[in-house]
C-alpha positions as CSV (number, residue, x, y, z in Angstrom):
1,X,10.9,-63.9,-42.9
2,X,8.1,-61.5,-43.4
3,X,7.4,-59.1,-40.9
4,X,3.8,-57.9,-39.7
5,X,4.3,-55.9,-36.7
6,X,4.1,-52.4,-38.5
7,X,2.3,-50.1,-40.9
8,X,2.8,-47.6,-43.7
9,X,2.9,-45.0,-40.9
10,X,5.9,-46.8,-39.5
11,X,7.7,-47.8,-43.0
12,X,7.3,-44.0,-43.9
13,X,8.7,-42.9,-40.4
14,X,11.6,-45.6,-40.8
15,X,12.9,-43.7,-44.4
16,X,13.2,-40.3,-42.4
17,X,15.0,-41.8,-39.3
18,X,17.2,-43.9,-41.9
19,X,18.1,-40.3,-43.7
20,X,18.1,-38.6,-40.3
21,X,20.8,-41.2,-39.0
22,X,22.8,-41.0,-42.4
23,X,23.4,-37.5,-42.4
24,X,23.3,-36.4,-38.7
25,X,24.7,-40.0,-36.5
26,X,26.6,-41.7,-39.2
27,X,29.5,-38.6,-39.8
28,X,30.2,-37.6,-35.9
29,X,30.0,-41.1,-34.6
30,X,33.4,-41.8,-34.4
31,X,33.6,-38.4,-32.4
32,X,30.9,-38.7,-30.1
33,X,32.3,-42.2,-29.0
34,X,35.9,-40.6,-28.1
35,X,34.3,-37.6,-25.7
36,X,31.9,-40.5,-24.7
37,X,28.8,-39.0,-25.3
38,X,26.1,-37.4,-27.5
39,X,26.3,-33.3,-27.5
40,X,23.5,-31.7,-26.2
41,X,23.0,-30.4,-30.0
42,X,22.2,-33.2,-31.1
43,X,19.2,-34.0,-28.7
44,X,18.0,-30.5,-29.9
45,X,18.7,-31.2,-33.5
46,X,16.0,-34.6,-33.2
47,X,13.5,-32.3,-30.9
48,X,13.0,-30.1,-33.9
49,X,12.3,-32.8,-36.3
50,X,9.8,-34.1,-33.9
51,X,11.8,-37.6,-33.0
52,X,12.2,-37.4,-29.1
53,X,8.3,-35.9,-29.0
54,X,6.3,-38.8,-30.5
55,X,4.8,-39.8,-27.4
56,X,4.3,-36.7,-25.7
57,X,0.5,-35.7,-26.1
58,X,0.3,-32.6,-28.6
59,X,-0.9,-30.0,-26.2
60,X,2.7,-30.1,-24.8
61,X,4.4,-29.9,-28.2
62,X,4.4,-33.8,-29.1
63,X,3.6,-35.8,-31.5
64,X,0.7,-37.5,-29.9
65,X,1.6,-40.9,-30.9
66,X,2.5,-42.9,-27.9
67,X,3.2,-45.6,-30.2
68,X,6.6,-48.3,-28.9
69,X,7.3,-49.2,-32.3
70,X,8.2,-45.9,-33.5
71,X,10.8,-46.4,-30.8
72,X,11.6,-49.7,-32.1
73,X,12.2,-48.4,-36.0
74,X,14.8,-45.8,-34.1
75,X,16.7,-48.9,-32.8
76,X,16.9,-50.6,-36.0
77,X,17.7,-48.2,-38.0
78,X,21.0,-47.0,-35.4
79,X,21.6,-50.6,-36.0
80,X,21.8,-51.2,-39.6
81,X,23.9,-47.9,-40.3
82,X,26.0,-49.8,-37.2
83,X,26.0,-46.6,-34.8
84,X,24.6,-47.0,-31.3
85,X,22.2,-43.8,-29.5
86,X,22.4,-44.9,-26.4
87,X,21.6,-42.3,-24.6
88,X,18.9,-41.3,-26.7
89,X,17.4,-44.7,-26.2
90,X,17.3,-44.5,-22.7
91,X,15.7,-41.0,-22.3
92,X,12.8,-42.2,-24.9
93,X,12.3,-46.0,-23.8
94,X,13.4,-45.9,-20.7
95,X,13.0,-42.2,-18.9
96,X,10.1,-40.9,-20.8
97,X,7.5,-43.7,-19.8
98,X,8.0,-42.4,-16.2
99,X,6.9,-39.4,-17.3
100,X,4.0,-40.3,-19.2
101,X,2.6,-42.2,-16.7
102,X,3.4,-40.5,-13.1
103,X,3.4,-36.7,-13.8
104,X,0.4,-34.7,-12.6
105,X,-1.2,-31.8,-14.9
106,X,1.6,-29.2,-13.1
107,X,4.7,-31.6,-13.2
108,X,3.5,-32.1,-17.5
109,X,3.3,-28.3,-18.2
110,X,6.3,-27.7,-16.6
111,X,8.4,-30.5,-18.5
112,X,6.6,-32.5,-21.5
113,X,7.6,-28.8,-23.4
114,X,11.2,-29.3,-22.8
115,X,11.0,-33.5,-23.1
116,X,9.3,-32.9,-26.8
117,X,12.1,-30.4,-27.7
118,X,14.8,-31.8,-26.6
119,X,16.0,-28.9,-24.1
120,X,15.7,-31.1,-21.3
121,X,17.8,-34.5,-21.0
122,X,16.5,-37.1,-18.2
123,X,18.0,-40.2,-16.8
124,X,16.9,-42.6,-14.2
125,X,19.1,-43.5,-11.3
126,X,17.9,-46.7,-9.5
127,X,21.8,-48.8,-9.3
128,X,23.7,-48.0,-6.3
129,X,27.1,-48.8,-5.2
130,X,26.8,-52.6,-3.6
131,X,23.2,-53.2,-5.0
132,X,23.1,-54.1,-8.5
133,X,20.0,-55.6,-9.9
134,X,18.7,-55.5,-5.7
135,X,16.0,-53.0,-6.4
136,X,14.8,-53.8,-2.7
137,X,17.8,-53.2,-1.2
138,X,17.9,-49.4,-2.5
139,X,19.8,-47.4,1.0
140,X,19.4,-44.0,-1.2
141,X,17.2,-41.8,1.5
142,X,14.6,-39.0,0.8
143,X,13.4,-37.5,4.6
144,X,10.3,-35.2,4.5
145,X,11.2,-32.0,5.8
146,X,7.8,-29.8,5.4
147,X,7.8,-29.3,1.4
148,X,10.7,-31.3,0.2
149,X,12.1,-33.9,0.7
150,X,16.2,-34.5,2.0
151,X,18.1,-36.6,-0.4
152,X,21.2,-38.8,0.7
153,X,23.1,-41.0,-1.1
154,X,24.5,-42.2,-4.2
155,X,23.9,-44.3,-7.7
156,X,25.9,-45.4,-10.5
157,X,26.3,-46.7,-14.1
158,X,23.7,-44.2,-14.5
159,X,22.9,-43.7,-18.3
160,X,23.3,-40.0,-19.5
161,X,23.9,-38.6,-16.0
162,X,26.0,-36.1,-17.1
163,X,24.5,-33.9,-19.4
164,X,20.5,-34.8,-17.4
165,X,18.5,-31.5,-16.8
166,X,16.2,-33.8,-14.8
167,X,17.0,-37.7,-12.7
168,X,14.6,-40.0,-11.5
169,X,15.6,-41.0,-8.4
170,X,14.6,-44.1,-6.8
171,X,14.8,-43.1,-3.2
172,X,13.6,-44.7,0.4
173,X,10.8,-42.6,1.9
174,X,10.4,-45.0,4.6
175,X,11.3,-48.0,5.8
176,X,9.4,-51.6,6.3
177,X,11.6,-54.7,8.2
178,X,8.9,-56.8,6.8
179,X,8.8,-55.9,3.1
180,X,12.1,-54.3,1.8
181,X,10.1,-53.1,-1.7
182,X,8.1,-51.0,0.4
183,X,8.4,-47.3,1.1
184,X,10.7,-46.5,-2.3
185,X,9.2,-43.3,-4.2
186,X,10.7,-41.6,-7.1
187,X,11.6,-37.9,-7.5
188,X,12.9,-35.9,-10.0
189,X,16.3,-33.9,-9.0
190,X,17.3,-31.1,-10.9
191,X,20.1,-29.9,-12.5
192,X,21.8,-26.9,-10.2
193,X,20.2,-28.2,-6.9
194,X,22.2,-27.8,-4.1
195,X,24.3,-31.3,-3.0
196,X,23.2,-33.0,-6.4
197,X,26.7,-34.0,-7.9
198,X,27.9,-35.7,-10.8
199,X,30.8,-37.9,-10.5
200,X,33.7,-39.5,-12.7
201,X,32.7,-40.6,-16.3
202,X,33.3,-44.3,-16.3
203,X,35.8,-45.9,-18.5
204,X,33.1,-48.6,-20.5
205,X,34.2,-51.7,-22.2
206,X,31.8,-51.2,-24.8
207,X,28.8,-48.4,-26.2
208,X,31.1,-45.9,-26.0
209,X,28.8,-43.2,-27.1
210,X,26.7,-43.2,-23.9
211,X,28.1,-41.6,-21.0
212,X,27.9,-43.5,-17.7
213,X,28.3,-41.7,-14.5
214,X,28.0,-41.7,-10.9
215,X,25.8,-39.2,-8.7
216,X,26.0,-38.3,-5.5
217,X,23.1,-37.0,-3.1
218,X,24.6,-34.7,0.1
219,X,21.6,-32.9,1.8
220,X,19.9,-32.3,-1.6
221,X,16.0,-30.5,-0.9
222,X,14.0,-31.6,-3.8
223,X,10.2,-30.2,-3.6
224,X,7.2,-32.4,-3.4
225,X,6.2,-30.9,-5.9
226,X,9.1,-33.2,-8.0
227,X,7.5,-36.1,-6.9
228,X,6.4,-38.9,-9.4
229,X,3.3,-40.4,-8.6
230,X,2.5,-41.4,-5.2
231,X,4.8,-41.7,-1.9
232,X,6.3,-45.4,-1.4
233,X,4.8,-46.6,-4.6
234,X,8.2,-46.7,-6.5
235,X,8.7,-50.7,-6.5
236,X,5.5,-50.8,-8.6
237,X,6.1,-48.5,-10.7
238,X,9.6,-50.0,-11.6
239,X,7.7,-53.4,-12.4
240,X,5.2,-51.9,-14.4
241,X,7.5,-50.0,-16.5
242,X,10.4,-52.5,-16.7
243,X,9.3,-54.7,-19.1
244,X,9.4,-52.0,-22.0
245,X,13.1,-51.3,-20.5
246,X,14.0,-55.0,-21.4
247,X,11.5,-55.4,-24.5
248,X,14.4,-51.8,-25.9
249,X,17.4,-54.1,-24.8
250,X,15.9,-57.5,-26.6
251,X,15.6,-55.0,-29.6
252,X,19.0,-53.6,-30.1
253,X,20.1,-57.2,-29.4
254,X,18.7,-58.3,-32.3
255,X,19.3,-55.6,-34.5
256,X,22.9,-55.2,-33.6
257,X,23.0,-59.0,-34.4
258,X,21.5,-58.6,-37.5
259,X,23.9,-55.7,-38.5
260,X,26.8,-58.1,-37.6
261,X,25.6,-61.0,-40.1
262,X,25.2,-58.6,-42.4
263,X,28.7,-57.0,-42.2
264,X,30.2,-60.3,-42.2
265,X,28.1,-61.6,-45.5
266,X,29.9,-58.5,-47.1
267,X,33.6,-59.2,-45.5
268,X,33.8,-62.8,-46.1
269,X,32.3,-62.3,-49.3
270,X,35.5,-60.2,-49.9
271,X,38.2,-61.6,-48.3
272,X,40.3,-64.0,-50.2
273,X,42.3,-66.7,-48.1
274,X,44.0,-69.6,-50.1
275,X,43.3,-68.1,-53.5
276,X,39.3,-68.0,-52.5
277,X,36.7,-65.8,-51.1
278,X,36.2,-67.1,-47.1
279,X,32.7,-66.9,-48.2
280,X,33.3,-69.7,-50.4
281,X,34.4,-72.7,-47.9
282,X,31.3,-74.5,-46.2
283,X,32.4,-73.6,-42.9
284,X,31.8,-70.3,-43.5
285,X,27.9,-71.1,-45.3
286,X,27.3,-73.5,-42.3
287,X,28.6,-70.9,-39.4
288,X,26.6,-68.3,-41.0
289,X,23.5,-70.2,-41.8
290,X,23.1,-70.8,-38.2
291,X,23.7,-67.5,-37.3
292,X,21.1,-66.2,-39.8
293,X,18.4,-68.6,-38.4
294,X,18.9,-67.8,-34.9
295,X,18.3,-65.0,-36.0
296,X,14.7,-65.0,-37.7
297,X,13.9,-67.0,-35.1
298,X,14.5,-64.6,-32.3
299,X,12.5,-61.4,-34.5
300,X,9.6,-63.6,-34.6
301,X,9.7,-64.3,-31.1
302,X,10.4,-60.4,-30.5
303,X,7.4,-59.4,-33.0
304,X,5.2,-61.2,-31.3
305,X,6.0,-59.5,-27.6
306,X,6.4,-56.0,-29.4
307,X,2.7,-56.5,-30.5
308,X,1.8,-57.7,-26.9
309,X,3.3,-54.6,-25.5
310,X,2.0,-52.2,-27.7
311,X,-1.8,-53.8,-27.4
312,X,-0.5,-53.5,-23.3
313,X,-0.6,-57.1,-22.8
314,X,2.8,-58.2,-22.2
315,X,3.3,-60.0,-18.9
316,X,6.9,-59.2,-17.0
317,X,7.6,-62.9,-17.4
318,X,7.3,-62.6,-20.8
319,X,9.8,-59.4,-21.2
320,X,12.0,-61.8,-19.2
321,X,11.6,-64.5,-21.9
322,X,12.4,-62.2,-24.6
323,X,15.2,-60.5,-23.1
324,X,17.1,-63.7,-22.1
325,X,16.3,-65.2,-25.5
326,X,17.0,-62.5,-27.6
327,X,20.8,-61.1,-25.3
328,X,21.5,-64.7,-25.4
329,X,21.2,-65.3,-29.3
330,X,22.9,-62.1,-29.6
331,X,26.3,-62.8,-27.9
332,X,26.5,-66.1,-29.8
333,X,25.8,-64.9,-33.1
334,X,28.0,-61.8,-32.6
335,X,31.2,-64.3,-31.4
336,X,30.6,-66.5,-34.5
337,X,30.9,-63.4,-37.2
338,X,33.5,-62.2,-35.1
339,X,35.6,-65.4,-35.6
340,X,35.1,-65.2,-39.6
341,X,37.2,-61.8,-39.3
342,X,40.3,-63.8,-37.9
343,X,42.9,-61.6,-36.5
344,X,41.0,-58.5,-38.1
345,X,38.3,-58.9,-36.1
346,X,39.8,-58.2,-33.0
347,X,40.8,-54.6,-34.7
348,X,38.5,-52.0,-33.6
349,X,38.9,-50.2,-36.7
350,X,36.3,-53.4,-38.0
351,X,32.9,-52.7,-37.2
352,X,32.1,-56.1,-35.8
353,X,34.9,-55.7,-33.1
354,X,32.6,-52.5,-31.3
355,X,29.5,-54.8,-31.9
356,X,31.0,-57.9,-29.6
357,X,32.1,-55.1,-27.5
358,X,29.0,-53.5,-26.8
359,X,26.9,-56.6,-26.8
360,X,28.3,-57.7,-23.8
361,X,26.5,-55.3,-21.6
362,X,23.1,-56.6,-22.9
363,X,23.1,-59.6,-20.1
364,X,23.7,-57.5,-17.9
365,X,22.1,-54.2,-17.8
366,X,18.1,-53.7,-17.3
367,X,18.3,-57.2,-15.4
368,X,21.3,-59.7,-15.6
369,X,20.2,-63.1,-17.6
370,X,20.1,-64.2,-14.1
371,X,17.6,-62.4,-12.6
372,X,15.3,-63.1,-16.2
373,X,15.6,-66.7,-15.3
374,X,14.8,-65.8,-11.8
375,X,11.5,-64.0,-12.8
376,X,10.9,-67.0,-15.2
377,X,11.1,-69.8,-12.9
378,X,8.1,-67.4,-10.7
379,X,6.0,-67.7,-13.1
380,X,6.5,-71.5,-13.3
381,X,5.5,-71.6,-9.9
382,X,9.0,-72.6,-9.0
């Protein structure tokens, strides 16, 4: 189906990611997944082309184009070449928007610089150990203490922990027995600050590129001045800037599935069983006819809500809607291409076995499928 949600601007952008990911992704892939993560080099390497600084305003070294769906060709592109920049989707659609939004005049000269140039990796550490998707029930503790703030505690599954310069940390200020969202404000440790630790690399089932860590908070001081935005306003922010978290999942769902129909059109077109191409038995046109349509169907679904967010009119509800529609439809299309492989596909050295790998996580990260249907039945009034 045709697509309207971008311009020449964005076309023309897409040909120099797609050469970008061809020549610098595409031949260390396979290395970066086994040390589990993207070099620092490589962060650098997109800083100078200007990819990491697009939304950065250009007095700090940006691009000036705070513009999602440059974010979104990014995705698509990782996609098609079937290589995943994890990490590198989370510090621009995820970290950055924090950022944007929440840093004063002193806080911007001090970091957009390094942000645009890719000299200073971020993360966001919200998940702690027993909480999960409980944003309310956050126990991480930040304590005044004249011009900083005391930091205790500890997070995980935190996306590009390791190699972060600077972490968002979701901590509790103060605390409210009548409203557990209240009192949770967000400031930025640093890397080298006394009592900040990073702990084991976790073993993932899938998106083996990304590191995933744990961190660890003993007595850390972090100054004031680190603060994001306002003291005990950090539920809000979260649900203002969650949505566009979700919208970056539903995206690589959808382009990861599309990458998998298309690598399975070229297999089974291949691959002779009985004397015949597999692409040749009606199973095979039926299984992947429906897979195709899901397919178009979820992209227009996802245009539509790209557009919304961009124009800054998409509703948290409807992130919810996209994200549980488009994850689902992903792990079902995914499944069916992988069956068309037979024994093969369960052979990492296939590219569809990594994609049902790392689709997995898509439910579950950014918001399980339960909570979205938890948000959606809200909005019903339910």
């Amino acid at each position: 189906m045709r697509r309207d949600v971008f311009t020449a601007d964005h076309e023309a952008f897409r040909e120099l990611v797609r050469d970008v990911v061809a020549k610098e992704v595409v031949p260390h892939h396979a290395e970066w997944e086994r040390a589990g993560r993207v070099p620092r080099s490589f962060f650098e390497r997109l800083g100078s082309l200007g990819l990491l600084g697009m939304a950065v305003p250009e007095e700090y070294g940006g691009g000036g184009r705070p513009d999602y769906r440059y974010n979104v060709v990014l995705q698509e592109e990782a996609a098609r070449a079937l290589v995943t920049l994890g990490t590198v989707r989370t510090q621009l659609d995820v970290v950055l928007p924090y950022f944007l939004a929440y840093a004063d005049e002193e806080q911007r000269r001090r970091w957009f610089p390094g942000l645009a140039s890719g000299s200073l990796l971020t993360a966001i550490a919200m998940t702690e150990p027993g909480t999960g998707s409980d944003l309310a029930g956050i126990r991480t503790t930040a304590v005044r203490d004249g011009d900083h703030y005391v930091v205790n505690g500890a997070k995980t599954f935190i996306t590009g922990g390791l190699l972060a310069d600077l972490v968002i940390v979701v901590a509790r200020t103060s605390a409210d027995p009548g409203d557990r969202r209240a009192g949770l404000t967000l400031l930025v440790v640093e890397d080298g600050m006394p009592g900040f630790t990073r702990g084991r690399v976790l073993d993932k089932m899938g998106i083996k590129v990304q590191d995933t860590v744990e961190l660890g908070f003993d007595e850390v001081r972090v100054p004031v001045a680190n603060r994001l935005g306002e003291e005990g306003r950090a539920f809000a922010y979260l649900g203002h800037n969650l949505p566009q978290e979700r919208m970056t999942v539903a995206v690589g769902s959808v382009a990861q599935a599309r990458a998998a129909l298309d690598t399975t059109i070229a297999y089974v077109k291949e691959r002779t069983v009985f004397g015949s191409p597999v692409a040749s038995f009606q199973n095979t046109k039926f299984e992947l006819a429906a897979v195709d349509a899901e397919i178009e169907a979820a992209q227009a679904v996802l245009d539509r809500a790209v557009r919304e967010l961009v124009d800054g009119r998409l509703s948290g509800a409807d992130a919810a809607r996209v994200k549980l529609f488009c994850t689902e439809m992903q792990a079902r299309a995914v499944d069916r291409c992988l069956q068309l492989f037979g024994g093969y596909g369960y052979m990492l050295e296939y590219p569809i076995a990594r994609l049902y790998a790392d689709a997995r996580i898509t439910r579950i990260y950014a918001g399980t499928s339960e909570v979205m249907k938890v948000i959606i039945a809200k909005s019903l009034g339910l």
